[in-house]
N, C-alpha and C positions, 0 to 999 in steps of 0.2 A: 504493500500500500504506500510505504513511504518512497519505494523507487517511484510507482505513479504518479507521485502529487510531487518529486523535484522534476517531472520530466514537465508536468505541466508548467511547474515557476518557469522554467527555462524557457517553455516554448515563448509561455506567454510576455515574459519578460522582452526576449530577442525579438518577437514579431510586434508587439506591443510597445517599443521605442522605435523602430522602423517604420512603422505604424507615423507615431509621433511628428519626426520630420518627413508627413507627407508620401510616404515610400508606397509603393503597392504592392502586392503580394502578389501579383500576378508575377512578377517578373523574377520573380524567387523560384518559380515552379520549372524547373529544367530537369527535365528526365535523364534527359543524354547523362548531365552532371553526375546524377545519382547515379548512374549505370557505368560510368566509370570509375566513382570513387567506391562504389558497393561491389563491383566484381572485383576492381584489384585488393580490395581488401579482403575479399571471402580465397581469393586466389593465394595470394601472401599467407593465408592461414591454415589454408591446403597444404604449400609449399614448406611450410615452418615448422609444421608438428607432423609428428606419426600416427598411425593407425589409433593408439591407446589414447595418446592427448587427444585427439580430435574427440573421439567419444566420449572421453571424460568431461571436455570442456561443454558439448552439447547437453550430459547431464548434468550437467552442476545449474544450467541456465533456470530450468524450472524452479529451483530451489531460492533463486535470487526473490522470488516475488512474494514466498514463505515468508511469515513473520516469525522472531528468532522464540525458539523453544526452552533455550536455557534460562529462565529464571531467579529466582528467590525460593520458591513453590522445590522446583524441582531437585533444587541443590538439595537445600532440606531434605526431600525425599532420599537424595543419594547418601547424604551424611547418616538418616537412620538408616536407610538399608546397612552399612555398611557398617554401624556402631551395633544391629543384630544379630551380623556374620560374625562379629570380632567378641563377643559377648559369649555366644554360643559355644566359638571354638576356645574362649576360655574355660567356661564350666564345666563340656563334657570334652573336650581334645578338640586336634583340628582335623582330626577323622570323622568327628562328627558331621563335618563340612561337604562330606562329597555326596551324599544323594541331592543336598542343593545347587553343587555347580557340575554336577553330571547333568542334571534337568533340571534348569533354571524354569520353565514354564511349570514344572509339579510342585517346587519348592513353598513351604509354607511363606515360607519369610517372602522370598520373591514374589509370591503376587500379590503380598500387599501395599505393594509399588507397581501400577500398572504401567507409570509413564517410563518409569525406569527401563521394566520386563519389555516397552515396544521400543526400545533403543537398541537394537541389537548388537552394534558395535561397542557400545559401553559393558552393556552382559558379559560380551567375549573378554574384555579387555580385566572385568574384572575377575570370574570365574577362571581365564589361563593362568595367572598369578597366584588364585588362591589355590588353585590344583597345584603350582611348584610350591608353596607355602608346605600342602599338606605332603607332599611326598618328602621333603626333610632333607631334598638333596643337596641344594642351594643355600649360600647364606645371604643375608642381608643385603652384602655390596653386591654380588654379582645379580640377584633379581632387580637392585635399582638399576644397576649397566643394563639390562638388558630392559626395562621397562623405557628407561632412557633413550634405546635405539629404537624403538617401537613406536615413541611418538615423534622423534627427528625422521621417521621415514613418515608417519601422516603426515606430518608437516609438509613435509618435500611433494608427496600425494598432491597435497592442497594446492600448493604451489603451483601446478600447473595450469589450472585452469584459469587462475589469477594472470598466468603471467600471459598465456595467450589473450587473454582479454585487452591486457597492457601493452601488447604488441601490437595487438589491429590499432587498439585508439593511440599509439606511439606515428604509427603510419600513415594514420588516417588523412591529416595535414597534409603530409607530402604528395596522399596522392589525391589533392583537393587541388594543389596545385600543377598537378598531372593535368587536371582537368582545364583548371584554369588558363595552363597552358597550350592546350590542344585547341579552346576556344580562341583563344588571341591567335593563334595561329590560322584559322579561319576567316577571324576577322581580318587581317592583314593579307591575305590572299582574296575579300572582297572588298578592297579599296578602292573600285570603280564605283561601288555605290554612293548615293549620298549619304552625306555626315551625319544625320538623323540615323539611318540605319546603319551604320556605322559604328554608331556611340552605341547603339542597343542591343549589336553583338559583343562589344566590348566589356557592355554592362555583364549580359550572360555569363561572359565567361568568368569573370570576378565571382558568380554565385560560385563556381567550384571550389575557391578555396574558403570562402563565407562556408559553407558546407561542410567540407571537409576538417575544419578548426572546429565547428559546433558539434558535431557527429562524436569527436576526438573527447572534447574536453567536458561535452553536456550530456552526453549517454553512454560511451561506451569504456573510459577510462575509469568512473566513476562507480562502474560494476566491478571491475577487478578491485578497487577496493573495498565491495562490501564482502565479496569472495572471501578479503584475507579477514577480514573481522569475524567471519561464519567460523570460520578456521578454526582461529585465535580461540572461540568460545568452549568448541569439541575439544580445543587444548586443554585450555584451560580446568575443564570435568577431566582427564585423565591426569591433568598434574595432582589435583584432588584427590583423586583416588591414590594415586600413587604413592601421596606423604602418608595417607591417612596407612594403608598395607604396612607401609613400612615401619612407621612409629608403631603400630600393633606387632611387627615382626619383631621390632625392638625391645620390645618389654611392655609399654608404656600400657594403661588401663582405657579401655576402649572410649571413654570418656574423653579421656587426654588426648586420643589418637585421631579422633572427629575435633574437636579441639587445633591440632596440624594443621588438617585438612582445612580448616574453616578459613586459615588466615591466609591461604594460599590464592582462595577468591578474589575476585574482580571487588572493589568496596562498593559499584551499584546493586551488587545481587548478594555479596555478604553480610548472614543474617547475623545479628548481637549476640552476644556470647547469652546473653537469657533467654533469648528466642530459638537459638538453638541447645539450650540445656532444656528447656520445655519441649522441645519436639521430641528429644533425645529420650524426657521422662516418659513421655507419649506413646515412645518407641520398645522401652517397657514393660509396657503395656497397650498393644495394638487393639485388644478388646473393645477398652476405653478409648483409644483416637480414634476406632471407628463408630462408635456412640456419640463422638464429641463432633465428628463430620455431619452425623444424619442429622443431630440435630440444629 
């Protein structure tokens, strides 16, 4: 919603001071223009990525238009879940652990987090970890190196689609004046015309790089950065997870260990150290936070 309402400010903005001094908007409307700044751009993007980036950047595009799912709400839910598992595996062992990250969907604990349980990649991220936890063969540093290399590779994952994003609108200008230039170039080969029409293919050709500067900087640059912020967020739940595993590997009392976790958050979705001791107390006692939701 919020990508639709900057593409409006923009439009409205750019055509709405042209507007101003007088301009008309008829003379903006150049196909050709498009058609040459819009193929050499989808062509360059052809040419730039492989087989995998190409279809990863096509998926990532729907998700631009999602609004973002990581919350306050959900953290929460991840810090109990996870102050459950660490709880559990302190009172009966951490063997007690594997019927819930063998089948996270039969798991009592697990579906009492549904938004969690429909995250699939988070589920993996944390059930792979707590299966080398239980098996006892790894210590501490080496499950952080390796948790560590797990999300410098989504990272890099994410990266890609950002960056092709930031290569067409890198381009886009240049080849606004591709255009522009192939216009002047027309126009100077009809210089037998009168000057009237002369100035007016002139004008044309100036829309290509008017064009190709606003395509660049007003829509499609501006996507690869919400790309890296989408990123940034899924990081940011797996750095979470991460401290919280490992201060629990540590020693520390699953309290303390959600506690880690908390202060690892972003400060707009990190809930207070009361907010999250009361969900934690909540957490429990699920009985009770589900009596305390109905009502």
């Amino acid at each position: 919603m919020l990508i639709l309402l900057g593409y409006i400010v923009v439009v409205a903005s750019v055509l709405g001071g042209y507007m101003m001094v007088g301009g008309h908007l008829g003379a903006l409307y150049q196909p050709s223009e498009l058609l040459i700044i819009g193929g050499a751009a989808i062509g360059a993007f052809l040419v730039g990525n492989n087989g995998k980036s190409i279809k990863k950047t096509l998926k990532a595009l729907p998700k631009l238009m999602r609004g973002s799912k990581y919350n306050k709400a959900l953290y929460m839910d991840l810090m109990a879940l996870l102050y459950r598992l660490m709880a559990k595996s302190r009172q009966q062992g951490m063997l007690s652990l594997e019927r819930d990250i063998e089948d996270p969907a039969q798991s009592e604990i697990f579906a009492n987090y549904p938004r969690i349980l429909a995250d699939k990649q988070l589920v993996d991220f944390i059930t792979d970890y707590l299966r080398l936890m239980v098996s006892g063969n790894m210590n501490a540093f080496e499950i952080e190196a390796l948790m560590d290399e797990e999300i410098e590779t989504y990272e890099h994952e994410c990266e890609v689609p950002a960056q092709s994003l930031s290569a067409i609108g890198d381009g886009l200008p240049a080849f606004g004046i591709v255009a522009a230039v192939m216009g002047v170039v027309h126009a100077l080969a009809s210089a037998d015309r009168p000057a009237a029409e002369l100035g007016a293919l002139v004008a044309h050709a100036m829309v290509g790089t008017f064009l190709g500067i606003l395509l660049a900087y007003g829509f499609i640059s501006p996507l690869a950065s919400v790309l890296r912020q989408k990123c940034s967020e899924t990081t940011k739940m797996m750095q979470c997870i991460k401290v919280t595993l490992l201060s629990s590997l540590n020693g520390y009392a699953p309290q303390i260990a959600v506690e880690f976790g908390r202060k690892t958050l972003y400060s707009t979705e990190r809930p207070s150290f009361s907010e999250l001791e009361e969900h934690v107390r909540n957490a429990k006692n699920p009985a009770k936070q589900t009596s305390d939701e109905n009502a």
